[in-house]
KEGU-88059 format. One record per residue (C-alpha): residue number from 1; y, z, x. Coordinates in steps of 0.001 Angstrom, whole numbers, plus 524288, in hexadecimal, padded with zeros to 5 digits. Layout:
<pts>
{NUM {Y Z X}}
...
</pts>
This chain:
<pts>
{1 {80000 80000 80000}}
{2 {80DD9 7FB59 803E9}}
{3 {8187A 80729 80337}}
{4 {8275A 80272 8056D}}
{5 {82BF3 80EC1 80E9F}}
{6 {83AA2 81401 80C96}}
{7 {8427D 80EC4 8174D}}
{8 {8407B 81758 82325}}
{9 {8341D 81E7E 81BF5}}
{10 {8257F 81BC1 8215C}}
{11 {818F2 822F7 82139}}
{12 {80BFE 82111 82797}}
{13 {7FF97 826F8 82697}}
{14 {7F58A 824F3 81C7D}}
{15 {7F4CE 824BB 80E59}}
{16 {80060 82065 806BA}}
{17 {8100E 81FD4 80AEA}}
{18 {81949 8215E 801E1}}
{19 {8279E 81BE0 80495}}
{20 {83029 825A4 809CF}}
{21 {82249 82719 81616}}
{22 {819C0 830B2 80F21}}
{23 {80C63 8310F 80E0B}}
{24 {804E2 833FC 803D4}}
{25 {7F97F 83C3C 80A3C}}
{26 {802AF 840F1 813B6}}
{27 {80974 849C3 8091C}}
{28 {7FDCA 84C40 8037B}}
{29 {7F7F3 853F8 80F9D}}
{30 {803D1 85CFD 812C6}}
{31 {80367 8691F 80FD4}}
{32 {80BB8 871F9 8068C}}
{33 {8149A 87992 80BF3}}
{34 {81E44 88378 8081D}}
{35 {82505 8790C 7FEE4}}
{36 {81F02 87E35 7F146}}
{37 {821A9 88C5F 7F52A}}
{38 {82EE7 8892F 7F551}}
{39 {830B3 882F9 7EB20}}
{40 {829E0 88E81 7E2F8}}
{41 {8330C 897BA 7E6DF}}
{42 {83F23 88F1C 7E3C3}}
{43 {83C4D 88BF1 7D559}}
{44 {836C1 89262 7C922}}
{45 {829D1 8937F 7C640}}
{46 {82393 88968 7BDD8}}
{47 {82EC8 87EE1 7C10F}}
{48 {82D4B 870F2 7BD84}}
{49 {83155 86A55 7C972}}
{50 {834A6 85D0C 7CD2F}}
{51 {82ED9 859F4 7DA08}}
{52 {8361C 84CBA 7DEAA}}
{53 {82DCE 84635 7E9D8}}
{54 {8210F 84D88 7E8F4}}
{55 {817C2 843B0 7F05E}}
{56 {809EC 848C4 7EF78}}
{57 {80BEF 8562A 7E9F3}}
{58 {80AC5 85F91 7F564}}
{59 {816EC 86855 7EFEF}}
{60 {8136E 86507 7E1AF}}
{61 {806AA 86A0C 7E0DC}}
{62 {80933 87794 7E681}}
{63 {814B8 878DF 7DCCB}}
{64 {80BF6 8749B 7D0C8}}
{65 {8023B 87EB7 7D6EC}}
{66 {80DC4 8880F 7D6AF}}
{67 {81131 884A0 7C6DF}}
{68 {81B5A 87AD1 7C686}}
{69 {81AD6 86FC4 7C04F}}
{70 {81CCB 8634E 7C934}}
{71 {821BC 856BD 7C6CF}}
{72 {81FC6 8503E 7D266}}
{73 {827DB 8434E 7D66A}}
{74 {82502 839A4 7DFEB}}
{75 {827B1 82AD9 7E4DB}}
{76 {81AE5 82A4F 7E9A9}}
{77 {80F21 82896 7DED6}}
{78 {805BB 8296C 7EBCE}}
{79 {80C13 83749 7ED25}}
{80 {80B11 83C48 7DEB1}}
{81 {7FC9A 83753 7DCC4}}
{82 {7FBC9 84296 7E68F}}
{83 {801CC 84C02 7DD01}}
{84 {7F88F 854EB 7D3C0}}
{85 {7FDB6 85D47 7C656}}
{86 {80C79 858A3 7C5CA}}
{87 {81399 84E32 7BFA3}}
{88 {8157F 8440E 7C6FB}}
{89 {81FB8 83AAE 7C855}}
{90 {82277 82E3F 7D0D4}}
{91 {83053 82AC3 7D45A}}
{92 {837AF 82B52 7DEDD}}
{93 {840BB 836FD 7DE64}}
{94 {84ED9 83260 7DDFC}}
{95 {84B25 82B13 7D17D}}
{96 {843F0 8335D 7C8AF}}
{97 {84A06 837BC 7BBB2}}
{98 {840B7 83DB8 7B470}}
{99 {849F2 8454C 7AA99}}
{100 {84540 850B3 7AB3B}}
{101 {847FE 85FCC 7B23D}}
{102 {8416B 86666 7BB25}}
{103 {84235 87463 7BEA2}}
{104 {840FE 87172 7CD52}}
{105 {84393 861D4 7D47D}}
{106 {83E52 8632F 7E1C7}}
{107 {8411E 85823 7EB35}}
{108 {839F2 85D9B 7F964}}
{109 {832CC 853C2 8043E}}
{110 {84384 852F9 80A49}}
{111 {843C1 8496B 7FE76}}
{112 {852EE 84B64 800B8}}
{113 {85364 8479B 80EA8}}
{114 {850B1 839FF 80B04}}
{115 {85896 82F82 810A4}}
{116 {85D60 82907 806DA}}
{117 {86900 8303E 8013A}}
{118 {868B5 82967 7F433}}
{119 {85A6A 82D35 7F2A6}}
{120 {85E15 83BE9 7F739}}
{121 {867DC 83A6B 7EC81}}
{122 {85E14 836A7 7E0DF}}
{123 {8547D 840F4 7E638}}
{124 {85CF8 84ABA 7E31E}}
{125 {86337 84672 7D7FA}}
{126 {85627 844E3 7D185}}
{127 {8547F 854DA 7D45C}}
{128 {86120 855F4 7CCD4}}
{129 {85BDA 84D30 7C1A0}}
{130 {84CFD 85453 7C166}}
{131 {8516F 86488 7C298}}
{132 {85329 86E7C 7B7AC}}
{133 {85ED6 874C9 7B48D}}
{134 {85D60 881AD 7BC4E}}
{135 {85373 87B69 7C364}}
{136 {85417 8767B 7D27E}}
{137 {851EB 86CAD 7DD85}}
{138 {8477B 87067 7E70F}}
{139 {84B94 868A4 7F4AB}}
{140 {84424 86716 80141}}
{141 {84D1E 864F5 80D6E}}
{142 {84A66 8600D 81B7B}}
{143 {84AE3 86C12 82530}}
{144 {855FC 86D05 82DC4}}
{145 {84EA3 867F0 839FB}}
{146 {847E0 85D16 831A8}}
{147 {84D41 851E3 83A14}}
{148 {85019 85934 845A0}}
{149 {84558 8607E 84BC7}}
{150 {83C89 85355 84E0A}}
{151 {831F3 85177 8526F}}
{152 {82CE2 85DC1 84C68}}
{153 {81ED5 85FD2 84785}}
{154 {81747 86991 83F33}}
{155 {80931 86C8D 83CFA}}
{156 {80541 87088 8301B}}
{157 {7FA8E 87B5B 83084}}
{158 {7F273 87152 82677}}
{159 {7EFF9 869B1 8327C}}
{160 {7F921 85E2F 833CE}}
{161 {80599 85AD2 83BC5}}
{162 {813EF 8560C 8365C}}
{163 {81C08 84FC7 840B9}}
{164 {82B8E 84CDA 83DCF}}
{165 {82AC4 8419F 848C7}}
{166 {8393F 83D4C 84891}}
{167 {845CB 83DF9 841E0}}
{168 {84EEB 83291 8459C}}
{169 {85B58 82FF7 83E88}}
{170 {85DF6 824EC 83834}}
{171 {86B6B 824BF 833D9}}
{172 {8726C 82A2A 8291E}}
{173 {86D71 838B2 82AAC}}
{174 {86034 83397 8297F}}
{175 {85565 83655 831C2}}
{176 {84767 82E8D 832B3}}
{177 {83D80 83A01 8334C}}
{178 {82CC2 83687 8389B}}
{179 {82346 8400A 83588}}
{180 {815C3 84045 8389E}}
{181 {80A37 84877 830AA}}
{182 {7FDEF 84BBB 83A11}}
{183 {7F1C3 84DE5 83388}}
{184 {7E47D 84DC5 83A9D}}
{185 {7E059 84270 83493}}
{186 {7ED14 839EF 83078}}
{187 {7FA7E 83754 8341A}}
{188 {80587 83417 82B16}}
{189 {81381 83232 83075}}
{190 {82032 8304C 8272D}}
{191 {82C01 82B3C 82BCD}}
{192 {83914 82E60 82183}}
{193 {84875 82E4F 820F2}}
{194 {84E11 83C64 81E77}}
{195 {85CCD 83E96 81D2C}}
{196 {86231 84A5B 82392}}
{197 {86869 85402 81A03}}
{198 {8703C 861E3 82076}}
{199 {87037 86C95 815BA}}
{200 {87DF8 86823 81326}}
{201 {87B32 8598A 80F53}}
{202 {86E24 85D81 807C0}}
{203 {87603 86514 80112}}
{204 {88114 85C83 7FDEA}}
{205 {87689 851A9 7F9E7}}
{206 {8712D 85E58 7EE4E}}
{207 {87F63 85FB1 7EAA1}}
{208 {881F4 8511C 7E9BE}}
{209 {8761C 84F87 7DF8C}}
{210 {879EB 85D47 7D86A}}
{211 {87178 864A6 7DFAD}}
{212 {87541 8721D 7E700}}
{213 {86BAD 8792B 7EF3C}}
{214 {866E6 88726 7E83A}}
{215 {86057 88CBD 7F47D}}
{216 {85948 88788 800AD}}
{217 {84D41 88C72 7FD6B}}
{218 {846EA 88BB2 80B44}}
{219 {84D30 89380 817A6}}
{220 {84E6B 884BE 81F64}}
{221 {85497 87E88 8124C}}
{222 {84B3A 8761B 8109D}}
{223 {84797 87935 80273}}
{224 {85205 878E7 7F979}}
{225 {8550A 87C71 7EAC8}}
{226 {8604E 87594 7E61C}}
{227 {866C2 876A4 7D78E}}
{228 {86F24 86C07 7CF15}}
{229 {87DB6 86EBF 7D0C7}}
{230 {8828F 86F6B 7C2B6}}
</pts>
């Protein structure tokens, strides 16, 4: 099968690639981390939420686990054939108008480090369109040393290695970032544009869609609640 790539997005390895370089198994063998924890603590108990680029599930399923209810939203139909017990929707973000309210929009993977500023823009106007009133935006941010402490490598105690190869600049505050995923018996690598966002101009993007952050939820700001500005 043929996949058009974004321009300056690739992936290798096997299995499907989606557009944007990621593949399919790939994200189906990492881990879960701390991510659902997080999110736990942040909203009520029992919310609906609105989880906008999902892929194969691996935060979705520990928070259906946990009692919410899920609907989960991808570009990728590869990715949600992956997903088990939540509604399921393909589309890619920025567009999706579903009219209707969730208590909780969550837009994590450093959705809103993407390039393109007009698709940054949609992605978060669509939070603003999906959440509640009293309800809230659940953000995931790029650490502070994202682009800057490269190469850099960790090994996850499941038994594989993640590599952040290179981050070159390619104009326009955006950076071309490799990584490489180790496991004993495959290799996948994913090569993707990420724009560089201070706490100042991530939060000046929030405010321009009538967002304000509510509280960094996360001691290095990478997890971030965010409420509509009335």
């Amino acid at each position: 099968m043929t996949i058009e790539m974004r321009n300056g997005h690739s992936g290798t390895g096997p299995g499907a690639i989606t557009p944007d370089g990621c593949a399919v198994e790939l994200y189906s063998r990492l881990p879960v981390r701390d991510e659902p924890d997080i999110i736990a603590a942040a909203v009520p108990a029992g919310a609906h939420i609105l989880e906008l680029g999902s892929g194969v599930g691996r935060v979705t399923h520990p928070l259906l686990e946990r009692g919410f209810t899920v609907t989960a939203v991808d570009e990728s139909a590869q990715m949600l054939a992956r997903v088990r017990g939540a509604r399921t929707i393909c589309s890619p973000i920025e567009h999706l108008d579903l009219d209707e309210r969730f208590d909780v929009v969550m837009l994590a993977s450093f959705l809103v480090h993407t390039a393109d500023v007009e698709v940054r823009r949609g992605l978060l106007r669509t939070c603003v369109r999906h959440v509640a009133d009293g309800g809230c935006v659940l953000i995931q941010r790029e650490g502070a040393d994202y682009h800057a402490n490269v190469p850099r490598e960790r090994v996850d105690p499941s038994g594989f290695t993640v590599r952040i190869v290179s981050s070159e600049p390619v104009g326009d505050g955006v950076d071309s970032v490799r990584a490489e995923y180790l496991f004993p018996d495959a290799v996948w690598t994913q090569t993707f544009r990420s724009r560089l966002l201070t706490k100042e101009q991530f939060e000046t993007a929030l405010a321009e869609a009538g967002l304000a952050v509510a509280e960094y939820l996360t001691p290095d700001g990478i997890w971030v609640k965010a409420i509509p500005v009335k």
